[in-house]
C-alpha positions in Angstrom: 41.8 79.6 58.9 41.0 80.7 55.6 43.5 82.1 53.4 42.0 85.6 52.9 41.7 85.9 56.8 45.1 85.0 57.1 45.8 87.6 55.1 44.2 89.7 56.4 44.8 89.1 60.5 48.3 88.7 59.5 50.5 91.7 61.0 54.2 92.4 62.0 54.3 91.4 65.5 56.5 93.5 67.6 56.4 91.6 71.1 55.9 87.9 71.6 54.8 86.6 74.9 58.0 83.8 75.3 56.2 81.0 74.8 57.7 78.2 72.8 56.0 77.0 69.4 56.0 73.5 69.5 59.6 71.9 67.5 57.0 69.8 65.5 54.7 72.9 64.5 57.9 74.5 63.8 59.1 71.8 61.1 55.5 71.4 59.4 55.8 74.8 58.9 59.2 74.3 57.2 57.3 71.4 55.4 54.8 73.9 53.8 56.9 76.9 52.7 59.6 74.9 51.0 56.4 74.5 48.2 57.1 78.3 47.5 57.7 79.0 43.9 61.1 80.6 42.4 62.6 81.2 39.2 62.6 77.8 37.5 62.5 76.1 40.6 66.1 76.7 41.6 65.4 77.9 44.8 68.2 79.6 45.8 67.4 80.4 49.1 68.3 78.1 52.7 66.7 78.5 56.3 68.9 79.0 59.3 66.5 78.1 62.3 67.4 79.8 65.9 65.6 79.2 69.0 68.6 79.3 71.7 68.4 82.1 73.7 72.4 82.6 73.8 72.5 83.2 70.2 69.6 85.2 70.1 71.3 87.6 71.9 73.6 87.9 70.4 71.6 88.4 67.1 69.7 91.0 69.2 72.6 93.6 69.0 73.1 93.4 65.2 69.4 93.7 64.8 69.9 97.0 66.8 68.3 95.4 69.5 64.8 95.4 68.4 62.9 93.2 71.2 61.6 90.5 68.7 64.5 88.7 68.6 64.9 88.1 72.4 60.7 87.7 72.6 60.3 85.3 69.9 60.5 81.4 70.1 62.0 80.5 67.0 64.2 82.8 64.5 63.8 82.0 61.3 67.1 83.5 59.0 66.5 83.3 55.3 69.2 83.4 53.5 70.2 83.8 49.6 72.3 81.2 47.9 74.6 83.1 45.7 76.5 79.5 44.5 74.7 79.7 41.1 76.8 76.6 39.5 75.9 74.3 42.3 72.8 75.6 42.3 72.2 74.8 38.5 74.1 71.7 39.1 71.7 70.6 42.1 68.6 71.7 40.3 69.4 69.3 37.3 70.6 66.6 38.8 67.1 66.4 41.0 65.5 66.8 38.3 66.4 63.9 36.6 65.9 61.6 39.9 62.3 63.0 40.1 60.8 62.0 36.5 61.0 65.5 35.2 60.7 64.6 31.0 63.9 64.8 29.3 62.6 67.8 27.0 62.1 70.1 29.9 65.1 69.0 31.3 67.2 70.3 28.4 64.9 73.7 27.9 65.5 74.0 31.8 69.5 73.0 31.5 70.0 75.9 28.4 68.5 78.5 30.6 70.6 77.9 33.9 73.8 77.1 31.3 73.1 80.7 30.3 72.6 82.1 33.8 75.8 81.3 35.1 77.0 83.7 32.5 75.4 86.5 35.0 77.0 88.8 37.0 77.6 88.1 40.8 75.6 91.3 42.1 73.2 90.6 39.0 72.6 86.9 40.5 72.7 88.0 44.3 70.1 90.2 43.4 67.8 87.4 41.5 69.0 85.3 44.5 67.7 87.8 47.0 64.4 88.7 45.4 63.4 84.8 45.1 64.4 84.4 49.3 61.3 87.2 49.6 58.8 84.2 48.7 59.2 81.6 51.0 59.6 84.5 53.8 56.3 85.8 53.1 54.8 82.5 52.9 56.0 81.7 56.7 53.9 84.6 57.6 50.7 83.6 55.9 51.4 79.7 57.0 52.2 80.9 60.7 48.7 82.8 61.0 47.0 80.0 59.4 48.4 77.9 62.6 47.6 79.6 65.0 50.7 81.9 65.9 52.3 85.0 65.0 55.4 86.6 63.1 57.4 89.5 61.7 59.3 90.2 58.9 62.6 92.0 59.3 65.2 93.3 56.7 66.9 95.9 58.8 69.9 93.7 60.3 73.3 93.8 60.0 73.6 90.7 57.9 78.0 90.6 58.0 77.2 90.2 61.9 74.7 87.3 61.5 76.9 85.5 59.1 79.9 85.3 61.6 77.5 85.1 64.5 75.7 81.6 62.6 79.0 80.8 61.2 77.6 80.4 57.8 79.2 79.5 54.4 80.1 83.0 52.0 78.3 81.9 49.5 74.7 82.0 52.0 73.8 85.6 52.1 71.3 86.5 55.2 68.8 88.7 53.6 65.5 88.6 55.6 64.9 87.6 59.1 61.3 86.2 60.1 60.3 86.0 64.1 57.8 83.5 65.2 55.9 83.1 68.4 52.8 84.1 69.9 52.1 88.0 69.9 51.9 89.6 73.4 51.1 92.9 71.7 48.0 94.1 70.1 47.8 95.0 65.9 47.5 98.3 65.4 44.7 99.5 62.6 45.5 98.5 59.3 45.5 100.6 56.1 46.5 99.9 52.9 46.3 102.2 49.0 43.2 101.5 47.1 43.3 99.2 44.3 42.8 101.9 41.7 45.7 103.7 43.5 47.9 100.7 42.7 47.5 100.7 39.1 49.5 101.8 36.4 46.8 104.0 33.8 
């Protein structure tokens, strides 16, 4: 499929049909949207992956039981990394072991030296906004392969950090069903492109 028709046929799918995407479709997936881009490549963001139906119920209820959860076949749970000095730390480190020239290195070093100078709420918030890219890319990758997806921010993230048991420093922040749509899109609209811009 062509980009632009993903793009386009891509819609938030409120009912899948239960069956399973394949694990291997599943992990290229992964494969593709871990190329997304973020703020000098820190990428602060990790993927809890669900597709037992135990826990999906009980993610159901502190998604205020909205039926993608339950219909889906895999539950992807991006999640914002709020550890900025390991992230910094990680991010260097890698760097080195993958060739990157020493004078980037150093102009890439200064900057996240000075970031960890930020505020907690002020990083969450950079944190946050960066685990919106790979999201949206699952969406575009899932159409392109042949399957369906939703976005969803209205959860009760506190709920699906003690339901996943997840670290306090991994923030859920925006949940992304994927299976095969058992419901039809409605109509799409969207504002003009002259209605977009700022005059």
């Amino acid at each position: 499929m062509e980009l632009r028709e993903a793009i386009a046929k891509r819609y938030a799918t409120k009912r899948f049909d239960g069956r399973a995407v394949p694990p291997e479709t599943i992990r290229e997936l992964l494969d593709l949207i871990r190329w997304a881009p973020s703020g000098l490549n820190i990428q602060p963001w990790r993927i809890k992956v669900v597709s037992d139906p135990e826990i999906k119920r009980e993610l159901h209820a502190a998604t205020y039981e909205e039926p993608q959860i339950l219909s889906c076949s895999h539950l992807l749970v991006f999640c914002a990394d709020t550890d900025l000095a390991g992230l910094a730390e990680r991010l260097i480190g890698r760097m080195e072991t993958e060739g990157v020239p020493e004078t980037t290195r150093t102009i890439v070093g200064e900057i996240a030296g000075e970031m960890r100078h930020m505020p907690a709420e002020a990083w969450k918030g950079y944190a946050v906004a960066n685990t919106y890219l790979p999201a949206f890319l699952a969406q575009l990758v899932a159409k392109d392969m042949g399957f369906d997806s939703c976005l969803m921010t209205h959860f009760e993230p506190v709920e699906y950090s003690r339901i996943l048991g997840l670290p306090a420093q991994l923030v859920p922040t925006i949940l992304c069903p994927l299976g095969y749509a058992a419901d039809q899109p409605l109509p799409k609209w969207r504002y003009g492109v002259d209605e977009l811009l700022i005059p």
